[in-house]
C-alpha positions as CSV (number, residue, x, y, z in Angstrom):
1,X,106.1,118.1,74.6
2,X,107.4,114.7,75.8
3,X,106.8,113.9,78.8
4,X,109.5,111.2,80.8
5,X,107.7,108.9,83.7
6,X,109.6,108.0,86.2
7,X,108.9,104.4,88.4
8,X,106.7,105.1,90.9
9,X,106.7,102.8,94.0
10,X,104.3,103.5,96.9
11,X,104.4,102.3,100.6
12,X,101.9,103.5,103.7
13,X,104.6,102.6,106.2
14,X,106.2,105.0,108.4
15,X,110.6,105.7,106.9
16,X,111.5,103.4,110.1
17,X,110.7,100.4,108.4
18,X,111.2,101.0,104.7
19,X,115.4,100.2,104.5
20,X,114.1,97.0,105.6
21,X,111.6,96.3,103.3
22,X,113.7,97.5,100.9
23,X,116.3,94.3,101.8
24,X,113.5,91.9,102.0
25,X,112.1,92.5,98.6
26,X,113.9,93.5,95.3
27,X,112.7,97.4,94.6
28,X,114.2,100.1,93.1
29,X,115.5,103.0,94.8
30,X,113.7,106.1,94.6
31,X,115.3,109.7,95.2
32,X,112.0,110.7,96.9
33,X,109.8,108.0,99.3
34,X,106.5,109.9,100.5
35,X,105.9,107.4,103.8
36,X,102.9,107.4,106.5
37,X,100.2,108.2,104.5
38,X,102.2,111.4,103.2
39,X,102.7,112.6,106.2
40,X,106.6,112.6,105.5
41,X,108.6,112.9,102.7
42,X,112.1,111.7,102.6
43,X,115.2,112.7,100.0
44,X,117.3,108.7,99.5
45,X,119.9,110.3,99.5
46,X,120.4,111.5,102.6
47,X,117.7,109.7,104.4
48,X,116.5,112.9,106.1
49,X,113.3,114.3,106.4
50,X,112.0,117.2,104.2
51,X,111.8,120.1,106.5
52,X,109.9,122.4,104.4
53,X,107.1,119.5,104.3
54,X,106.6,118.9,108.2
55,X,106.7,122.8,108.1
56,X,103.7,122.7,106.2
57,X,102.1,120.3,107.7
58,X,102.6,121.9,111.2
59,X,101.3,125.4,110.1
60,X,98.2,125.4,112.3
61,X,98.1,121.9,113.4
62,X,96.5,121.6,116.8
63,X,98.0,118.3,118.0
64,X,95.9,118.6,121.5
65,X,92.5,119.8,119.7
66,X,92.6,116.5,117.0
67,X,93.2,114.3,120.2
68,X,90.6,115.9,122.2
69,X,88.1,115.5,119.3
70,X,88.8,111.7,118.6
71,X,88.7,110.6,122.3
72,X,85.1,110.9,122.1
73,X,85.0,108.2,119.5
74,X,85.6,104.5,121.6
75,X,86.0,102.4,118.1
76,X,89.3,104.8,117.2
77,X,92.3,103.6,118.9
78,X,95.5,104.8,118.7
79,X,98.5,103.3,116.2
80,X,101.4,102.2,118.0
């Protein structure tokens, strides 16, 4: 079986910034950018979000329990 490999090109940015960085430095265009750590996946060629992927990720996500938890801990602060 052969097996065809793709270009892989990875960025921990969140989508925001990536159209820029994409002007600022010669890259290829993928069909599929995984952004913020892979916390969001997004299709090129329509620029939106993959739906069934923050489903997933949502599925029992406690947004008030993980910020509860990590206030206790002075040296994390928060990304802006």
């Amino acid at each position: 079986m052969q097996v065809h490999h793709e270009p892989l090109q990875g960025m921990s940015q969140p989508y925001k910034g990536t159209p820029d960085a994409q002007k600022e430095a010669p890259m290829l265009v993928p069909d599929v950018l995984v952004c913020s750590v892979g916390t969001e996946i997004f299709f090129e060629s329509t620029g939106e979000p993959d739906k069934a992927w923050q489903a997933e990720l949502d599925r029992g996500w406690d947004r008030a329990g993980a910020i509860s938890a990590v206030e206790a801990i002075p040296e994390l602060k928060p990304q802006v």
